[in-house]
C-alpha positions in Angstrom: 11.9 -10.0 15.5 8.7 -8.3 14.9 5.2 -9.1 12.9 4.0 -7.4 9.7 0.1 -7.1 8.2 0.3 -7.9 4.5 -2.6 -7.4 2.1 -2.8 -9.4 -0.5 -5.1 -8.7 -3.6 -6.4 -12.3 -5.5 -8.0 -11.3 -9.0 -10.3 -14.2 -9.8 -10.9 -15.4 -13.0 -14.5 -14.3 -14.0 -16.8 -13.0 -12.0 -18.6 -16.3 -12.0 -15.9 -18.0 -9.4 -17.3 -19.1 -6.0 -15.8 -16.6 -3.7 -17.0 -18.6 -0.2 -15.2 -21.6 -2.1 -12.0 -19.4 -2.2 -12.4 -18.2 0.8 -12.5 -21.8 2.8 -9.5 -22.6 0.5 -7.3 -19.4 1.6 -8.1 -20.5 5.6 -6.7 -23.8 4.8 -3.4 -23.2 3.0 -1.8 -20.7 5.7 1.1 -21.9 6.2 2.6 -22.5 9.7 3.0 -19.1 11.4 0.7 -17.4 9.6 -1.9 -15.9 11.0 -4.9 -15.2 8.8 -6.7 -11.8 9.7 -9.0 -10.8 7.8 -10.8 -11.4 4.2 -12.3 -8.1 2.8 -14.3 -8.0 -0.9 -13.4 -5.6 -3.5 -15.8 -5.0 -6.3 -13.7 -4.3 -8.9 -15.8 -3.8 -12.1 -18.9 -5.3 -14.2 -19.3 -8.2 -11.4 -15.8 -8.8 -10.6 -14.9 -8.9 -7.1 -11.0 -9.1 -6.1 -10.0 -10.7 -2.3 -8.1 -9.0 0.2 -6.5 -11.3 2.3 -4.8 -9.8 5.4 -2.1 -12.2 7.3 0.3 -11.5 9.4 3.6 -12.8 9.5 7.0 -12.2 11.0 8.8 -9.9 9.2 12.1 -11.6 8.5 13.1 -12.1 4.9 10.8 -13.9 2.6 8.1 -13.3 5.2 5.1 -14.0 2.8 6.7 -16.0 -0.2 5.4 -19.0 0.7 1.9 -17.4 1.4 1.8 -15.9 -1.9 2.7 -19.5 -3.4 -0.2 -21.2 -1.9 -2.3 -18.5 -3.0 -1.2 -18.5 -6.6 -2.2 -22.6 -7.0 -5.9 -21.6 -6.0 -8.1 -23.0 -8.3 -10.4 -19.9 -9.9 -7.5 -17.1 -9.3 -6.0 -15.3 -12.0 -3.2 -13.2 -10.6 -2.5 -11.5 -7.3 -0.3 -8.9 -5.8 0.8 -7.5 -2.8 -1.0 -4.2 -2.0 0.4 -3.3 1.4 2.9 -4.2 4.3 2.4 -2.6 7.6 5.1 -3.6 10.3 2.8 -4.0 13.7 3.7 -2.5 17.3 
């Protein structure tokens, strides 16, 4: 079985939400076998900046379901969405 990159778009809830807060609290609610890659900013409009969170995971079925869980219950996130899957060689 092989890995996939998945990136993962978190829309906070104003653009007064601590993004180093979130940040600290993404590291800590990878789940086990989950590998967290990278964290990129994304100024979205009028102060808003949106998270990409890049993890990689195996790519059987359900592969990032319980990532995208753990993310939803952050506190200061509205929504997010997965942008892109990449399978890695």
């Amino acid at each position: 079985m092989g890995e996939v990159v998945t990136t993962i778009k978190l829309m906070p809830e104003s653009p007064d939400v601590d993004l180093e807060n979130i940040k600290k609290n993404i590291e800590s609610t990878m789940p086990e076998g989950t590998e967290l890659h990278q964290i990129e900013e994304e100024p979205i409009a009028f102060g808003l900046v949106a998270l990409n969170v890049m993890v990689i995971v195996d790519d059987g079925e359900g592969g990032t379901e319980e990532v995208e869980t753990n993310l939803k219950q952050l506190d200061g996130i509205s929504n997010i969405e997965v942008v892109d899957v990449r399978r890695l060689m």
